[in-house]
N, C-alpha and C positions, 0 to 999 in steps of 0.2 A: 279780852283778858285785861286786867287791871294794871297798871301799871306799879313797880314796887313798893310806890310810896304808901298804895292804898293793901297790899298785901300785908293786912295787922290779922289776918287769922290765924287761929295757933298750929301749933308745928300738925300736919296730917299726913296720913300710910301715904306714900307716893306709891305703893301696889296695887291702891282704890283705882289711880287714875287709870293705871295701866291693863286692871282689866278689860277696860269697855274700848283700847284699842285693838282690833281683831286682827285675827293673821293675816298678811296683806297677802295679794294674788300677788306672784310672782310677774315683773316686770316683763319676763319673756314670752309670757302667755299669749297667742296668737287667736286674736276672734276677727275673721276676714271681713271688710265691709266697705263700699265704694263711696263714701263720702264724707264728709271731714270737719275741722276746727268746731272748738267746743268755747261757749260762752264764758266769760269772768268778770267779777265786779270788778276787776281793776281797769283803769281808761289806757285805754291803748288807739294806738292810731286806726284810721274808720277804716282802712282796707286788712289791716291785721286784725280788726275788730270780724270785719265780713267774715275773713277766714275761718274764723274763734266760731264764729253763730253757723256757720255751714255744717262744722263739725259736732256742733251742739246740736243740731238740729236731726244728725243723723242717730246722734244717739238716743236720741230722745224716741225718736220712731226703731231702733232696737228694742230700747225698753218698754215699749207698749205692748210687742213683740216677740219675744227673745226667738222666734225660729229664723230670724231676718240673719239674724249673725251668723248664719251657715250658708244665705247667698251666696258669698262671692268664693266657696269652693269650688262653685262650679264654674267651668270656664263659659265665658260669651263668645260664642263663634262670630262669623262674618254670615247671618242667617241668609243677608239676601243675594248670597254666591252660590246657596245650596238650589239643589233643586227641587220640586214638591217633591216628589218621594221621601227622599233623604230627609224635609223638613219635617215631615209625618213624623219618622222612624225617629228624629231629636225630640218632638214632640212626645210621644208614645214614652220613652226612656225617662223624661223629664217626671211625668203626670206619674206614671206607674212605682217611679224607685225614689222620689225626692219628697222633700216638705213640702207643703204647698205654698206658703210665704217667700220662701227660698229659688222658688221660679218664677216668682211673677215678673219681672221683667223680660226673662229669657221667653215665656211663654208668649210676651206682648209682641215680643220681638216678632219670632217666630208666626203668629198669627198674620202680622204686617206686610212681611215677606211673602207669605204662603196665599195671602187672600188677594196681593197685589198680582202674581203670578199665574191665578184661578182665575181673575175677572180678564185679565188679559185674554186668557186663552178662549174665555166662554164669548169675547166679545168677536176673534178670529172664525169660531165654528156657528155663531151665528151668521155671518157673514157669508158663508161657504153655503150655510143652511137657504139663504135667501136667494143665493145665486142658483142653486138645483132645484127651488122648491117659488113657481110661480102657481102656485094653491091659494087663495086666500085665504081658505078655510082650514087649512095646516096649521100648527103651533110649532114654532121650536120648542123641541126639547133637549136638552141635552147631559147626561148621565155619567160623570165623572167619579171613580170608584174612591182615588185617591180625594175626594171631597167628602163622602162619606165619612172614613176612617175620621182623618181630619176634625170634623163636626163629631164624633162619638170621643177622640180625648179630649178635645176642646169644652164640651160639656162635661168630662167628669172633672177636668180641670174648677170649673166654677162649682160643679158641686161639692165638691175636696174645699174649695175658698170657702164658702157658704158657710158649711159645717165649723171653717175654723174660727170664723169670724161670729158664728153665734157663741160658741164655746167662748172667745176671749172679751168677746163684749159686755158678757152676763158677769166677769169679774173683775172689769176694767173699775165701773164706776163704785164697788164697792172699797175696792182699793183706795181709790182717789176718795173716800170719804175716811179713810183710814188714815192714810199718809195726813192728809189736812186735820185729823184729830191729834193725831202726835205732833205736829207741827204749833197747834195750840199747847199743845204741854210743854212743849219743851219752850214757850214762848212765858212759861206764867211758871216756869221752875224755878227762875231765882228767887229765891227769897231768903234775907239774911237772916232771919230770925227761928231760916230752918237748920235741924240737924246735917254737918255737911254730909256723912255716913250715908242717913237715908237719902238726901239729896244726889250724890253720889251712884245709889243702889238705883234709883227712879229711874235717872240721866243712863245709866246702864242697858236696864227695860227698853227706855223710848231707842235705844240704839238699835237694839234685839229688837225689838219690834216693828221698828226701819225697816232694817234687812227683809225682815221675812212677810213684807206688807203685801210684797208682786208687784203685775206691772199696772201703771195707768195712764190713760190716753195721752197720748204723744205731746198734745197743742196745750195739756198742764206741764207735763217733766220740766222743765224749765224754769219755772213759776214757783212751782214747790221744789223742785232743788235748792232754787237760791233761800228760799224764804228758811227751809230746812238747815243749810251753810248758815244763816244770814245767826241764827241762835243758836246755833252749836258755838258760833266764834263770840257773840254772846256772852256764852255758860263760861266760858273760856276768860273772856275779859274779864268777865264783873262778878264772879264767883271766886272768891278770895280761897284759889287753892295754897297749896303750901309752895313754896317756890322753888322747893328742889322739885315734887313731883312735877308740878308744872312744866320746869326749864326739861329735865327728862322726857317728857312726852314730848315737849314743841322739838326736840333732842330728835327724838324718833321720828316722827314726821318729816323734818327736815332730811335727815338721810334718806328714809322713802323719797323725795321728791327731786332731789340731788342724781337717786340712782334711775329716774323714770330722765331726768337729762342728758347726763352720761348715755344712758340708752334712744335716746333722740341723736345727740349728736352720733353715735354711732349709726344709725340709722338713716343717716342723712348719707353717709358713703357707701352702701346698700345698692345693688347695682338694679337690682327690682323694683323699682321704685314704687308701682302698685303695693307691692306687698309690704315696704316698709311705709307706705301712707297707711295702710288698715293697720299695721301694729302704733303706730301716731294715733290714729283713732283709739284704738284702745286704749293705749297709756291715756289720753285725756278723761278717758270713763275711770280708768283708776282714779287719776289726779281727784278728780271730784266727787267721787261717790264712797271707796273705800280709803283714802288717808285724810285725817281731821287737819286740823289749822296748824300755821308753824308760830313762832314768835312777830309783832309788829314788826320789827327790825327788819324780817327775814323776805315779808310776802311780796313788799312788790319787786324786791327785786328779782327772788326766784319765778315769780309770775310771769316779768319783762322776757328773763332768759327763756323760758319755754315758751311763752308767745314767739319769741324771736327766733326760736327753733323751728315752731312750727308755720312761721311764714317761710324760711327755707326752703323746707321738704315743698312747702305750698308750690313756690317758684320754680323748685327742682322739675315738680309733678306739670307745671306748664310747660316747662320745656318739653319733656316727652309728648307733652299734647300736640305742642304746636310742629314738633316732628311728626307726629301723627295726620295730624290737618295739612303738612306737606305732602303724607302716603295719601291721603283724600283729594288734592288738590292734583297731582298725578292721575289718579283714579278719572277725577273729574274730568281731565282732558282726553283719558283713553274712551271715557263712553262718549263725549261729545264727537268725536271721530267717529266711533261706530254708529252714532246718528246718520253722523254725514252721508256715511257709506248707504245706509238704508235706504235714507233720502234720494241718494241720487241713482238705487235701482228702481226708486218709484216712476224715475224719468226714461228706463230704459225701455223702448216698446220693442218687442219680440210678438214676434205671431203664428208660432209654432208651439204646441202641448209640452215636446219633450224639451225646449226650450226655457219655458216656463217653470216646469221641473226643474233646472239648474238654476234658476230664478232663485226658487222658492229656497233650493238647498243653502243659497250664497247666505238668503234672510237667515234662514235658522239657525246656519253657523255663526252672525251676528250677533243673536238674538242670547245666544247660549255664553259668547265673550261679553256682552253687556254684564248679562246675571253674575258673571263670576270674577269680574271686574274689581269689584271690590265697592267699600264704602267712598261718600261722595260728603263733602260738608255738608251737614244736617240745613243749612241756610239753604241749600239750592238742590236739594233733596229732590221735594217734589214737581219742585221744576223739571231736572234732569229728566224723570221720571215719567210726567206730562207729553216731553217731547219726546220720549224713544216711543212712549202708546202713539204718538198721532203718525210719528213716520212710519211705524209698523202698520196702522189704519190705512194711511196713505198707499203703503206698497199694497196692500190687499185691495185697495178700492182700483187701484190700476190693474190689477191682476184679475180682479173680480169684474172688472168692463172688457177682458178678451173673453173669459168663458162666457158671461152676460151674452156679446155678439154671436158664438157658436154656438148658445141653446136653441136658438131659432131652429139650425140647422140640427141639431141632436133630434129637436122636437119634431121634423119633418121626417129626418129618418127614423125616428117611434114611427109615425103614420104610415110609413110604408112596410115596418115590419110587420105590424099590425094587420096590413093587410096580406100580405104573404103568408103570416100564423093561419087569416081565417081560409086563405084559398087552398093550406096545404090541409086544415082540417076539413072543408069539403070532398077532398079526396082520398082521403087516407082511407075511407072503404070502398075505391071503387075498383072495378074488378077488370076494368076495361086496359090491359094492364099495356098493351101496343100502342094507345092512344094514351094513356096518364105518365106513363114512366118516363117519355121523355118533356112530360111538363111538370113533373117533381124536380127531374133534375136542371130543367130552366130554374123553378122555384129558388133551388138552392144555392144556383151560382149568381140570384140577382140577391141575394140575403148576402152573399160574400160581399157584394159588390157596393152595398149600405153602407155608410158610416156608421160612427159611436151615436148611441141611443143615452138620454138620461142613466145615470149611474143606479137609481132606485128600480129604475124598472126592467134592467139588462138580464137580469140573472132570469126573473120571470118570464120575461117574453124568450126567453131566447129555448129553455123550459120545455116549453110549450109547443113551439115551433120544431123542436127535435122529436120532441114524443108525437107526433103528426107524421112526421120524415118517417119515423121508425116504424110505426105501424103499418104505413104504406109500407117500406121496404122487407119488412119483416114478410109479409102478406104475399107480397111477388118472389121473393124466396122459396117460400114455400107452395106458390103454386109450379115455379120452376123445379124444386125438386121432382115434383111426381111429372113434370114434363123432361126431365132429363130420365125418369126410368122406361118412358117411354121411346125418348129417343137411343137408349143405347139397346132398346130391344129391338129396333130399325135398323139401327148400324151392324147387331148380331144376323141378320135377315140377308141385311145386302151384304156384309162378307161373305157368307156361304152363297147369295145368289151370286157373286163376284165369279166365284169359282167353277160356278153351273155354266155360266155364259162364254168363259176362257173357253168350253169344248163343243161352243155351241159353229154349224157349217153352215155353207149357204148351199140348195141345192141346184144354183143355177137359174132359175125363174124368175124375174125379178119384179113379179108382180106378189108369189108366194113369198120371196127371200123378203122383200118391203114391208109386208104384213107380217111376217114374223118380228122383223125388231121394232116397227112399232108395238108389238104385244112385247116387246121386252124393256121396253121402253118405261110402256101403262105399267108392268107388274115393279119395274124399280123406284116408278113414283108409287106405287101402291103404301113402299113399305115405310113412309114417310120421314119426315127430316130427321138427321143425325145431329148427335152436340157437337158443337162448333170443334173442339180440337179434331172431330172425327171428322172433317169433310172432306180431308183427304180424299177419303173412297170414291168423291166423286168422282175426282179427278181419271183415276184408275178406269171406273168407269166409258167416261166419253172419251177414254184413249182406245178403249173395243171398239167403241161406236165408230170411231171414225178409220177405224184402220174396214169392220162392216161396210160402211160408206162408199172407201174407196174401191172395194171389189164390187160393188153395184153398178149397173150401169148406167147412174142417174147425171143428169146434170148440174151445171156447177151451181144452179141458183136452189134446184130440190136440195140437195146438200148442205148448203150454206146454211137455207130458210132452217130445216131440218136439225140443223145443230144449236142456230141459233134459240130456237122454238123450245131448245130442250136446256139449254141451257137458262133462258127466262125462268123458265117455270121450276125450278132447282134455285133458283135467284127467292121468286114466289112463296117457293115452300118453304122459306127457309125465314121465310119475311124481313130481307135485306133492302129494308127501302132506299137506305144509301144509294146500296151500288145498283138498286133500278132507278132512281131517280137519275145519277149518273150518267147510266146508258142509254137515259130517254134524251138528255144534251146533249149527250156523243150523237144519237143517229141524225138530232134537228142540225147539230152542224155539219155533218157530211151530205145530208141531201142539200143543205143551201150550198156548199162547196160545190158539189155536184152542179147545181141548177146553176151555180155564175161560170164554173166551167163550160157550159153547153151556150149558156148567154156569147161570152166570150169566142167559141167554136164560131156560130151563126154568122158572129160579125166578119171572123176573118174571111166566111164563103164571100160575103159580099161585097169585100175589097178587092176579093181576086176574080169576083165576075167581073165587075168593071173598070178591069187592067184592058190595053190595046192590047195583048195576048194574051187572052183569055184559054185560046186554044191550046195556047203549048204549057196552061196553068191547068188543065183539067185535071192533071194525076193529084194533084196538090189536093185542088178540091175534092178529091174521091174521097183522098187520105182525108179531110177533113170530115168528109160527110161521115165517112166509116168511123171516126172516133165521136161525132155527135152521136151514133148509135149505138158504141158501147157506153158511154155517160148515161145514156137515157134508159139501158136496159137494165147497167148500175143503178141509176136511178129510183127506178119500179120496186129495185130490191130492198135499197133503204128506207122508201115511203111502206115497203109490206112491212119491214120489220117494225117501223113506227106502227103502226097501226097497230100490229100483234101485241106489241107492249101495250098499248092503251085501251087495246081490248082484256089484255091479261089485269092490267089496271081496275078495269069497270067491273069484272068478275072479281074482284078482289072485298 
């Protein structure tokens, strides 16, 4: 703008000028966004300059933009406290309800967190995979559900980008050929020799036609703003308006920019401080794009004042940081701790399973306080981060060298269950069921007796090894049922013979009375064994026989032999090898008792032959002689009854 001396144009409408200033946005408009100071030709010091270009910078990539200005609605969580789940489901919410410009940072975030927390984890299940799996021919695989998801919003996420980014690309650079064409006009407007009216009316156009040009690529906004300011202020100087309208506009302006101060300084005691730096941001997008020039008087020093505002808030907004960077710096020392703590279970050796479970738990409850820890100063970020992966490595590689030592042993006891699968499926049809059923149930108590077998192959062998068991036992089942209808048709036989025999006499001859119970004898073995709850009746039985017995006038050893003989073979029929094996070590050690008792007799004869009274020792030795002859007749009887057993044995 000209200065007085050179305003000789004639008086002109001061209503011309005031058309083409537009209705300003109201100073309290709120367009959210994370970063700051906006550029100005006037010189200011380099670190309020920095400031100025930061916020210039942001708007600039707004305006390329405009869905950017609805970022910072959304809140930035603390993503790497969440856990994958949770980061999905921020994810998911983000991709499917928001702009896509408008998450790209949250989305970055999120991704960083999410894929740092997935390699983690794939790098622990491979480890465990290596430790089960000495295959060489094996692959890890491993199938995480919550990575899928993941990967399917993560890619409509770029697809959504893709789309926007062809869309705003195809009208960036016609814009920027637009905005630079008005820029030439308004750069070749002056001209004195023109009507100011139509001059005037043009300058109005190129204004309207400003406005509604769009946006274009960020790395010009800057360039063409200023150059755009640079002949507005220009048109302003060196176009001989009239100088009431004149002084009236730069009038208007000035109070705009006055009330965008006031609104700074009240902003600066704003206890939000975020939110009063993105309304700072904005006011600096008004300050520059919608209020025109003030008077030269005026600019730099309303310039200096709002610079000087806006280093303020600038300084405000570091404090709150660097209160921030003391919550990180806290943070920092609480995970370097839970390092520690990882670290030094890597050193603790335990050599017990369930053990090692309390191990593993102490890690994970570590592992879970690291995540939700919070943020760490972005300088020692990946460091911190480095170091929690290798201690957590560390504790699995010491963890993973106890199971490593017990596969050996896992792997032996696969080999022996394996061979107890194939011995029980040998015999799961065999029919011999006196001779298998008690080498099933060896089978089964030496499979108890096995350790842990490989985790892959437990469930199968063991499978396997039951449906073998089962078929056998299922098999002896049923050939025992149809052997229990038989036996309770035997125990119906000898109760009613029970009752036959209760009235049975003897008629005195004891060569007849003797042949008659052993015919009754043959006919109660006849009717063969009873089910074990029933064996009672034997008992009932040889309580006749022996009360028979004693009305006989048989000897003590016929009788004995006799009952003995009958009771074996009730033993026999019943095939109780227990209690004849039993009773074949009961009679070996009472003939040896026997035999060193009669030893023992012998010797005492022969210390009392050769006493000097021998003679008046004679009754002694009678008595001696006389009990060598009962031992020896006892004797005969325990060698008969061995015999019978072994003979009952051979017929067997």
């Amino acid at each position: 703008m000209l200065d007085e001396k050179h305003d000789n144009l004639p008086d002109a409408d001061g209503s011309q000028l005031s058309e083409f200033i537009d209705n300003q946005n109201t100073i309290e408009n709120h367009i959210d966004s994370d970063s700051i100071p906006a550029s100005s030709p006037e010189d200011s010091t380099s670190e309020n300059q920095t400031i100025l270009d930061a916020i210039a910078n942001t708007n600039a990539e707004e305006s390329e933009d405009e869905t950017l200005k609805e970022r910072h609605d959304i809140p930035m969580l603390d993503y790497e406290a969440l856990d994958m789940e949770t980061l999905v489901n921020e994810l998911k919410q983000l991709v499917t309800t928001e702009k896509v410009m408008s998450i790209k940072e949250h989305v970055e975030e999120i991704k960083k967190a999410f894929l740092a927390k997935y390699y983690h984890l794939l790098e622990e299940k491979k480890e465990e995979f290596q430790v089960e799996n000495t295959d060489p021919n094996e692959t890890f695989e491993y199938h995480f559900p919550l990575k899928s998801k993941f990967d399917q919003y993560y890619t409509l996420y770029k697809e959504n980008k893709n789309i926007h980014f062809k869309s705003l690309q195809s009208s960036l650079k016609g814009n920027l050929e637009t905005r630079l064409a008005i820029v030439e006009e308004l750069r070749n407007l002056i001209d004195p020799q023109a009507n100011i009216k139509d001059t005037l009316k043009h300058f109005n156009d190129l204004r309207e036609r400003w406005k509604n040009a769009g946006p274009i690529p960020k790395d010009k906004y800057n360039h063409v703003w200023n150059n755009y300011h640079f002949h507005v202020e220009n048109f302003y100087d060196y176009l001989h308006l009239d100088r009431e309208a004149r002084d009236i506009d730069f009038k208007h302006n000035l109070d705009l920019k006055l009330k965008i101060i006031a609104r700074v300084e009240e902003l600066i005691l704003e206890e939000d401080i975020n939110k009063a730096f993105r309304e700072l941001q904005d006011l600096h997008k008004i300050w520059k794009e919608d209020i025109g020039p003030v008077s030269k008087e005026h600019r730099d020093e309303i310039w200096n004042k709002f610079s000087e505002l806006t280093k303020q808030m600038h300084d405000k907004r570091e404090k709150l940081f660097e209160k921030q960077r003391g919550s990180e710096l806290e943070n920092l020392a609480a995970k370097k701790e839970i390092i520690e703590k990882i670290e030094q279970l890597a050193t603790e050796k335990v050599n017990a399973h369930a053990q090692w479970l309390l191990q593993i738990e102490k890690v994970e409850a570590l592992r879970n306080a690291f995540f939700t820890a919070g943020k760490v100063p972005s300088d020692v970020n990946e460091a911190t981060w480095s170091a929690f992966k290798t201690a957590v490595r560390n504790f699995n590689s010491f963890k993973n060298s106890f199971y490593k030592d017990i596969k050996k042993d896992q792997t032996e006891n696969l080999n022996k269950k394996i061979a107890l699968v194939a011995k029980a499926k040998e015999l799961q049809e065999s029919e011999d069921f006196a001779t298998t059923t008690p080498i099933m149930k060896q089978i089964q108590e030496e499979w108890k007796q096995i350790g842990h077998v490989p985790r892959k192959y437990s469930d199968k062998i063991w499978n396997e090894f039951k449906e073998a068991c089962n078929h056998y036992f299922a098999k002896l089942k049923e050939q025992r049922n149809e052997e229990n209808s038989e036996e309770m048709a035997a125990f119906e036989n000898k109760k009613a013979y029970l009752e036959t025999i209760k009235e049975f006499q003897l008629v005195g001859d004891h060569k007849t009375d003797l042949e008659a119970i052993k015919k009754h004898i043959e006919t109660w073995k006849n009717f063969g064994k009873v089910p074990f709850p029933r064996r009672h009746i034997e008992g009932k039985f040889n309580k006749i026989l022996d009360a028979l017995f004693e009305k006989l006038s048989l000897s003590k050893k016929e009788t004995d032999m006799m009952r003995f003989s009958n009771r074996m073979e009730n033993l026999s029929e019943s095939n109780d090898v227990r209690k004849l094996d039993n009773e074949k070590i009961f009679l070996m050690r009472k003939i040896e008792e026997v035999q060193n008792e009669i030893f023992q007799l012998e010797n005492n004869i022969q210390f009392f032959t050769n006493t000097k009274n021998a003679k008046k020792e004679n009754s002694i030795v009678l008595e001696v002689r006389k009990n060598i002859a009962i031992h020896k007749e006892s004797l005969e009887v325990w060698k008969e009854k061995l015999q019978q057993l072994r003979n009952l044995n051979l017929e067997q």
